[in-house]
TIKOLTOR-542881 format. One record per residue: residue number from 1; residue in three letters; z, y, x of N, C-alpha, C in turn. Coordinates in Angstrom, 2 decimals. Example, Ala and Ser with C-alpha at 12.3 -4.5 7.8 and 13.67 -1.06 7.14 Angstrom:
@k->1, r->ALA, n.up->7.80, n.north->-5.69, n.east->13.19, ca.up->7.80, ca.north->-4.50, ca.east->12.30, c.up->7.80, c.north->-3.30, c.east->13.20
@k->2, r->SER, n.up->7.08, n.north->-2.25, n.east->12.85, ca.up->7.14, ca.north->-1.06, ca.east->13.67, c.up->7.87, c.north->0.03, c.east->12.90
END
This chain:
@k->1, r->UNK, n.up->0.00, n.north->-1.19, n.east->0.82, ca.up->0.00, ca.north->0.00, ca.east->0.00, c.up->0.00, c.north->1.25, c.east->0.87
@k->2, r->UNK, n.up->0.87, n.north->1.34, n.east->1.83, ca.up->0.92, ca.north->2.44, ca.east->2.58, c.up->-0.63, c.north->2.69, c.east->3.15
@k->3, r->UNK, n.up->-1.48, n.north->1.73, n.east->3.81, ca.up->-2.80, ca.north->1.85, ca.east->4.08, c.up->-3.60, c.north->2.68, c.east->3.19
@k->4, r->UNK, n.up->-3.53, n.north->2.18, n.east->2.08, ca.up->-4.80, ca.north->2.47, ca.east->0.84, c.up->-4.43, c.north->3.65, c.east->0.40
@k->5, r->UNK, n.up->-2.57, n.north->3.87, n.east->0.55, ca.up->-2.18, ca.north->5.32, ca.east->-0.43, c.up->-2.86, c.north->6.63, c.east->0.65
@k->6, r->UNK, n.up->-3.10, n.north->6.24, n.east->1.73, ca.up->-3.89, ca.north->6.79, ca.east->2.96, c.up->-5.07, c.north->7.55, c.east->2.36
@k->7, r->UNK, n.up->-5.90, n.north->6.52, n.east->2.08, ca.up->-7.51, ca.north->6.41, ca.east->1.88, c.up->-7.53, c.north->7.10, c.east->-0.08
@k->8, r->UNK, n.up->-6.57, n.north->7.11, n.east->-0.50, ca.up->-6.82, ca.north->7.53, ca.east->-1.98, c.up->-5.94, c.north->9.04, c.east->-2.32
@k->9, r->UNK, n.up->-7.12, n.north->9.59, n.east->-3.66, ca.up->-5.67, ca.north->10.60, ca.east->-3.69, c.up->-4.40, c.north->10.07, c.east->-4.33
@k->10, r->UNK, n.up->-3.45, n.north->10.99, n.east->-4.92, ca.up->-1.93, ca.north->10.37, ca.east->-4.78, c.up->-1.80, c.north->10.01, c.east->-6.40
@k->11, r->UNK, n.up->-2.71, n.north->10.70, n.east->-7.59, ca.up->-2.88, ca.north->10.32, ca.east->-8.95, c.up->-3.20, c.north->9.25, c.east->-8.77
@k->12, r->UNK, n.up->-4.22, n.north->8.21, n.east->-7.95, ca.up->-4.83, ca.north->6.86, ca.east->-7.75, c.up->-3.91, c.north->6.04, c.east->-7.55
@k->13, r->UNK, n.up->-2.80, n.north->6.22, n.east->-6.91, ca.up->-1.88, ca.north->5.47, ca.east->-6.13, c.up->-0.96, c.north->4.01, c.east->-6.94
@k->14, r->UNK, n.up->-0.74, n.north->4.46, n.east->-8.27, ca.up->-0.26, ca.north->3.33, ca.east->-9.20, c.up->-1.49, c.north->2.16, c.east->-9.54
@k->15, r->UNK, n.up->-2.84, n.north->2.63, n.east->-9.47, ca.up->-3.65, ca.north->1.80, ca.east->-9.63, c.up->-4.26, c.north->0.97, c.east->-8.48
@k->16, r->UNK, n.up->-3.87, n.north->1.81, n.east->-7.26, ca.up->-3.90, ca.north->0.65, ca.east->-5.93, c.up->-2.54, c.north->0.14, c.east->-5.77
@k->17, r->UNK, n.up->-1.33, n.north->0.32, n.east->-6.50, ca.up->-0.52, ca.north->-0.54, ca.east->-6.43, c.up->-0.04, c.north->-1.81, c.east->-6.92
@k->18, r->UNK, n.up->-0.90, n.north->-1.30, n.east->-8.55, ca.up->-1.10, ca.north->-2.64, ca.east->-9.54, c.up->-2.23, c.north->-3.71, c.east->-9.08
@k->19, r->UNK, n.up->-2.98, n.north->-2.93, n.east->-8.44, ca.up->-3.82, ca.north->-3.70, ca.east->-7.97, c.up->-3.81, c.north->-4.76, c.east->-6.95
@k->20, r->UNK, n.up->-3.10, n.north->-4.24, n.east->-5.79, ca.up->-2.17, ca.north->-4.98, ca.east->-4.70, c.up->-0.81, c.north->-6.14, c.east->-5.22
@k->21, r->UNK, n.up->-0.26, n.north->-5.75, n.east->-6.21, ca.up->0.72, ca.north->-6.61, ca.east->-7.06, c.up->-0.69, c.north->-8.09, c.east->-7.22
@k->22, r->UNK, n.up->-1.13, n.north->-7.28, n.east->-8.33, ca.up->-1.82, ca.north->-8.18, ca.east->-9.00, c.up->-2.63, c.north->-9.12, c.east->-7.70
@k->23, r->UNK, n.up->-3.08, n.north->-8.73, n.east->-6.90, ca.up->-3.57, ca.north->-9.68, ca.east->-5.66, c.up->-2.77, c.north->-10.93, c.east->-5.36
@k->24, r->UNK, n.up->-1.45, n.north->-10.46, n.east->-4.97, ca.up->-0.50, ca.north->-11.26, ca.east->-4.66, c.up->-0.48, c.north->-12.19, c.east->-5.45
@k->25, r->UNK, n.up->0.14, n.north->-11.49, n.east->-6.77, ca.up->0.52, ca.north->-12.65, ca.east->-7.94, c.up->-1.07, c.north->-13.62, c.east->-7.97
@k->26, r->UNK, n.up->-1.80, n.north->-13.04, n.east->-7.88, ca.up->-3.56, ca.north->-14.27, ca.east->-8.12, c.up->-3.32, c.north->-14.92, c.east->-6.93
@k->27, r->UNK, n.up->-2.89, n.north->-14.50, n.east->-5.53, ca.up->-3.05, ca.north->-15.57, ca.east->-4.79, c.up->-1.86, c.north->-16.68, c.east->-4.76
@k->28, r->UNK, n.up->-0.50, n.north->-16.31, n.east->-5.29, ca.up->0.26, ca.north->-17.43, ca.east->-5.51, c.up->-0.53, c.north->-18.15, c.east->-6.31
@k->29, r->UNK, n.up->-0.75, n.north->-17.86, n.east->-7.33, ca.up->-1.55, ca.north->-18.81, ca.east->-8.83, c.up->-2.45, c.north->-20.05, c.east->-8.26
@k->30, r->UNK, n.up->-3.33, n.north->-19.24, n.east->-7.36, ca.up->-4.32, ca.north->-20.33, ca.east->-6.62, c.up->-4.15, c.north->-20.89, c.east->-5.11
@k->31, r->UNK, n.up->-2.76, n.north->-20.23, n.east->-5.08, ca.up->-1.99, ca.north->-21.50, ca.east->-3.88, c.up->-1.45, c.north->-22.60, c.east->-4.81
@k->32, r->UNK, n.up->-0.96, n.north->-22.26, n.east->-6.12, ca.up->-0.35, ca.north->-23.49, ca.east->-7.00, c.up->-1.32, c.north->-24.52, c.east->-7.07
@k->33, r->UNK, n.up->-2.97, n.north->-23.89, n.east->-7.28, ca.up->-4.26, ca.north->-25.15, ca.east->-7.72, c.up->-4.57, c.north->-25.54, c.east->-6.45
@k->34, r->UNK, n.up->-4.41, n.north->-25.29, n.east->-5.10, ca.up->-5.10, ca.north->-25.77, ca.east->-4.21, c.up->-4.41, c.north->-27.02, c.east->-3.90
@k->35, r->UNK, n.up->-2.58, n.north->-27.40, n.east->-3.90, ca.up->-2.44, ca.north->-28.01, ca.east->-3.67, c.up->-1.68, c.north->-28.21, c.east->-1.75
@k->36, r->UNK, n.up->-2.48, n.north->-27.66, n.east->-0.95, ca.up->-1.83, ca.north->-27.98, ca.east->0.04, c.up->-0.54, c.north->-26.70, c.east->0.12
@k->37, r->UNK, n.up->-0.96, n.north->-25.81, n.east->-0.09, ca.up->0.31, ca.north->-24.50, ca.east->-0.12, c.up->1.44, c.north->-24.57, c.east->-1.34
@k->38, r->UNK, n.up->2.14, n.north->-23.83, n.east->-0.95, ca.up->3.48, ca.north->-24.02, ca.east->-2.49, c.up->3.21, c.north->-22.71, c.east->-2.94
@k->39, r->UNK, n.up->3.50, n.north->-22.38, n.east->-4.79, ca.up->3.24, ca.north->-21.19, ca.east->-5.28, c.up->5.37, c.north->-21.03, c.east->-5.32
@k->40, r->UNK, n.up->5.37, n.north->-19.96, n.east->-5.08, ca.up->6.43, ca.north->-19.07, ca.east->-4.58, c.up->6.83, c.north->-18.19, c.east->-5.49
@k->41, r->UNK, n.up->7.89, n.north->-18.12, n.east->-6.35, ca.up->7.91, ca.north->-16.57, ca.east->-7.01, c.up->8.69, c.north->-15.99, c.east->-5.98
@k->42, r->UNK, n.up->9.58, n.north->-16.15, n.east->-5.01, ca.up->9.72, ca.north->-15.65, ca.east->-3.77, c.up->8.81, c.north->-14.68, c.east->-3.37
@k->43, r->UNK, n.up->7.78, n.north->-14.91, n.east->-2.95, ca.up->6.93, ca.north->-14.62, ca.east->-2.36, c.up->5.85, c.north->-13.57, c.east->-3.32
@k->44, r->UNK, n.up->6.43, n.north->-13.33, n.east->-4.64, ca.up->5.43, ca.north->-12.67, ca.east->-5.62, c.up->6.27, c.north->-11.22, c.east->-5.85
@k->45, r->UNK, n.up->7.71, n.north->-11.46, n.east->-5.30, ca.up->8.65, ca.north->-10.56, ca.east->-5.26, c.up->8.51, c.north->-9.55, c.east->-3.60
@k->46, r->UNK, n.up->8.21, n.north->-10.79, n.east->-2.93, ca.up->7.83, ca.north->-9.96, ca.east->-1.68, c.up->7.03, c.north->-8.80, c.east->-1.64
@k->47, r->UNK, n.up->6.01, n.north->-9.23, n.east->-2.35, ca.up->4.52, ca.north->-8.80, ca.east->-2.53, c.up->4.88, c.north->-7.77, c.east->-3.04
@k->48, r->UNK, n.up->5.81, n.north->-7.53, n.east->-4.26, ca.up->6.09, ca.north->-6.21, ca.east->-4.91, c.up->6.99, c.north->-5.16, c.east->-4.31
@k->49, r->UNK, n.up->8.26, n.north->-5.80, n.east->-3.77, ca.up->8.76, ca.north->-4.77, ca.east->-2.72, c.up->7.86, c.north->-4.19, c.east->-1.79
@k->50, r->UNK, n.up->7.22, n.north->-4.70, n.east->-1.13, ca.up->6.39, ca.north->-4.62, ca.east->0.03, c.up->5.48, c.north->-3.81, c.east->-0.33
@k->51, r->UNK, n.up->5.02, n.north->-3.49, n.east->-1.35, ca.up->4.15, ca.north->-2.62, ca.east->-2.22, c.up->4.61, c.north->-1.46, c.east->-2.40
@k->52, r->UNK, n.up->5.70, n.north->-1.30, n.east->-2.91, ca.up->6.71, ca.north->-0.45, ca.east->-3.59, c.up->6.67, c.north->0.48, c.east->-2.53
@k->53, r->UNK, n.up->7.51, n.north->-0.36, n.east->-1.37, ca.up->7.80, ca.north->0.69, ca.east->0.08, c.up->6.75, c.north->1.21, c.east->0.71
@k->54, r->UNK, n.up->5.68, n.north->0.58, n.east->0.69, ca.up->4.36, ca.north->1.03, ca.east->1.31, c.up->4.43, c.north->2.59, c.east->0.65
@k->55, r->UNK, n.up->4.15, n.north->2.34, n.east->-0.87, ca.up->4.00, ca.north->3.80, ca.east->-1.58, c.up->5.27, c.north->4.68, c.east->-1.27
@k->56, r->UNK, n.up->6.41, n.north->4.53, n.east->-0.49, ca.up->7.83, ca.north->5.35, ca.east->-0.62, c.up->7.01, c.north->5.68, c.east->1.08
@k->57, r->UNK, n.up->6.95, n.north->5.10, n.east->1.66, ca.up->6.73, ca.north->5.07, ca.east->3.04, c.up->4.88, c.north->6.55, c.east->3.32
@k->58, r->UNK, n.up->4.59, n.north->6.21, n.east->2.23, ca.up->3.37, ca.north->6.91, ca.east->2.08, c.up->3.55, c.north->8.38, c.east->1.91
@k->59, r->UNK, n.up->4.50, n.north->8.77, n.east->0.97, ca.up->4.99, ca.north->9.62, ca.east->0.18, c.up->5.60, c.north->11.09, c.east->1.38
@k->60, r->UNK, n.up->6.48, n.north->10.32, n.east->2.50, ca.up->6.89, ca.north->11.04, ca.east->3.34, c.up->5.83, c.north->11.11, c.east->4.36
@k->61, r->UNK, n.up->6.43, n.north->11.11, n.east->5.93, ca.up->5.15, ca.north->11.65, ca.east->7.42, c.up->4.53, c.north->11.12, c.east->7.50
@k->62, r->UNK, n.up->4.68, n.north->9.23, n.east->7.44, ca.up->4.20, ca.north->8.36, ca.east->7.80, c.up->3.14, c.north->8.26, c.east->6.81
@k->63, r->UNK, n.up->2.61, n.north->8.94, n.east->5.90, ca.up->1.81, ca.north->8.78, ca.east->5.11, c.up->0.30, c.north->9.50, c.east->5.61
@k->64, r->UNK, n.up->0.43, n.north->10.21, n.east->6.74, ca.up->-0.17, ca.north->10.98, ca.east->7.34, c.up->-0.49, c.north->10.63, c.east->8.54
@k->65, r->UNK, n.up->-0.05, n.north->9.43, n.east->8.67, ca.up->-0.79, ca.north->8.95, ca.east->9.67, c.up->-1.85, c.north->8.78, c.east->10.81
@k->66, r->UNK, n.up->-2.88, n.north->7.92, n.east->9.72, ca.up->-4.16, ca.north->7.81, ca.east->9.71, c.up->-4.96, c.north->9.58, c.east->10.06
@k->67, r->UNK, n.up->-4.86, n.north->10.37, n.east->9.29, ca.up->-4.98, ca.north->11.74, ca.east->10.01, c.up->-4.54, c.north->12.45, c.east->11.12
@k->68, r->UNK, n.up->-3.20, n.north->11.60, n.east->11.41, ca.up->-2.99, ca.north->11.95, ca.east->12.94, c.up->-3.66, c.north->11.15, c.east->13.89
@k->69, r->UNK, n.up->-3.90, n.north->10.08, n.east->13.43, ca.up->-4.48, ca.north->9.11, ca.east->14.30, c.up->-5.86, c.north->9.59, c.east->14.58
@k->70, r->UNK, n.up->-7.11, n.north->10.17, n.east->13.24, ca.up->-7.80, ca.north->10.09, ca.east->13.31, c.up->-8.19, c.north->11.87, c.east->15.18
@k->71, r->UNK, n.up->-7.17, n.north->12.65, n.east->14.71, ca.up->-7.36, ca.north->13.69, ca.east->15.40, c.up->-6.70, c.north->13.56, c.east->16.57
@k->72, r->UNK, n.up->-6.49, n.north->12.65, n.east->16.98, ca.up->-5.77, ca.north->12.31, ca.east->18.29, c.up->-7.26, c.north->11.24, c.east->19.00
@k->73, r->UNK, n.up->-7.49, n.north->10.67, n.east->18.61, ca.up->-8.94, ca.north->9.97, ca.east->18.75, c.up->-9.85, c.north->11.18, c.east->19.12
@k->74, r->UNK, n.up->-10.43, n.north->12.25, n.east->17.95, ca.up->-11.29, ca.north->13.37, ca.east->18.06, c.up->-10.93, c.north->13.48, c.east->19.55
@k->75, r->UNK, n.up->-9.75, n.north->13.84, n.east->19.56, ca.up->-9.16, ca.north->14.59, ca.east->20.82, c.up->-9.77, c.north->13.92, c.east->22.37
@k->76, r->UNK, n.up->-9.39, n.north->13.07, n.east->22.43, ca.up->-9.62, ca.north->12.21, ca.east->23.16, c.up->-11.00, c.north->11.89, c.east->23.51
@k->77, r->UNK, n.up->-12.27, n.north->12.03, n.east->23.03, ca.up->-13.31, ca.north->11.69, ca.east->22.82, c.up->-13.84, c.north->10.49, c.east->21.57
@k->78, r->UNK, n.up->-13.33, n.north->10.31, n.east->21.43, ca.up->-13.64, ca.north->8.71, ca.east->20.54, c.up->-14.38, c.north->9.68, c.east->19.33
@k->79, r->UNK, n.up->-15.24, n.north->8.59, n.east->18.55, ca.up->-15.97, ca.north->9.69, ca.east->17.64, c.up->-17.32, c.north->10.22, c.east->18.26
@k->80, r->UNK, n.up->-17.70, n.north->10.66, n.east->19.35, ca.up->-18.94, ca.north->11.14, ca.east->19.74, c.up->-19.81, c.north->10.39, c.east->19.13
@k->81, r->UNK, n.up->-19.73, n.north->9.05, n.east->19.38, ca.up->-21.28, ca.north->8.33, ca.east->19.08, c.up->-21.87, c.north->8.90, c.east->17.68
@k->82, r->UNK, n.up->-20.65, n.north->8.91, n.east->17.16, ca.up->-20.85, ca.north->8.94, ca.east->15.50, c.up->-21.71, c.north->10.36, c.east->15.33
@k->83, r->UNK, n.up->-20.98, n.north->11.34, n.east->15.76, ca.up->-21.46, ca.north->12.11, ca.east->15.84, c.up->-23.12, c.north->12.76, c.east->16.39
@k->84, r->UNK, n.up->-23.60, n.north->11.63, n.east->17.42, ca.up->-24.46, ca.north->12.08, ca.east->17.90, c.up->-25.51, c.north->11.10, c.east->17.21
@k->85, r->UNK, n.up->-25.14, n.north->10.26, n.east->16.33, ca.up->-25.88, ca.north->9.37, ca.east->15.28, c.up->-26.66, c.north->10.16, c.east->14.23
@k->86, r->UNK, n.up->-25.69, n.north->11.22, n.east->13.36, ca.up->-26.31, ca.north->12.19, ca.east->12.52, c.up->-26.76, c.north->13.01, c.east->13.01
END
C-alpha cells in the first residue's frame, strides 16, 4: 500500500487498498484449491494490517519517498538516457 499510495492521488487510496485486501484474501482462496499450500485466515489478517500501515506510513514523510528518491537519482545523473530518448 505504501508503494501504490505513492503512484496515486490520496482520494484513490481506499480503492488501492480494497484492492490490495481483496488480492490477499483471492490468493488465500486459491492456496485453499491448489492443495500444496495451506489457506490461512492468519495470513488474510496480515494482509490487512500490512495494508492499513502502508496507507498510515504513506500519509506522513515516508510517503514521499519515491520523490525523494526520484530527485536524488536526477541529481546524480541517472535519468539522462530517458531524457535524451525524447
Amino acid at each position: 500500500m505504501w508503494w501504490f499510495a505513492q503512484l496515486t492521488v490520496r482520494r484513490r487510496w481506499v480503492v488501492v487498498f480494497l484492492a490490495l485486501v481483496a488480492l490477499g484474501v483471492g490468493i488465500e482462496f486459491m492456496q485453499r484449491l491448489g492443495g500444496v499450500r495451506h489457506f490461512e485466515i492468519a495470513d488474510m489478517v496480515a494482509d490487512v494490517v500490512g495494508a492499513a500501515l502502508g496507507a498510515w506510513l504513506a500519509r506522513g514523510r515516508a510517503g514521499r519517498a519515491l520523490w525523494f528518491l526520484d530527485r536524488v537519482l536526477v541529481r546524480l545523473g541517472f535519468g539522462k538516457e530517458i531524457e535524451e530518448r525524447t
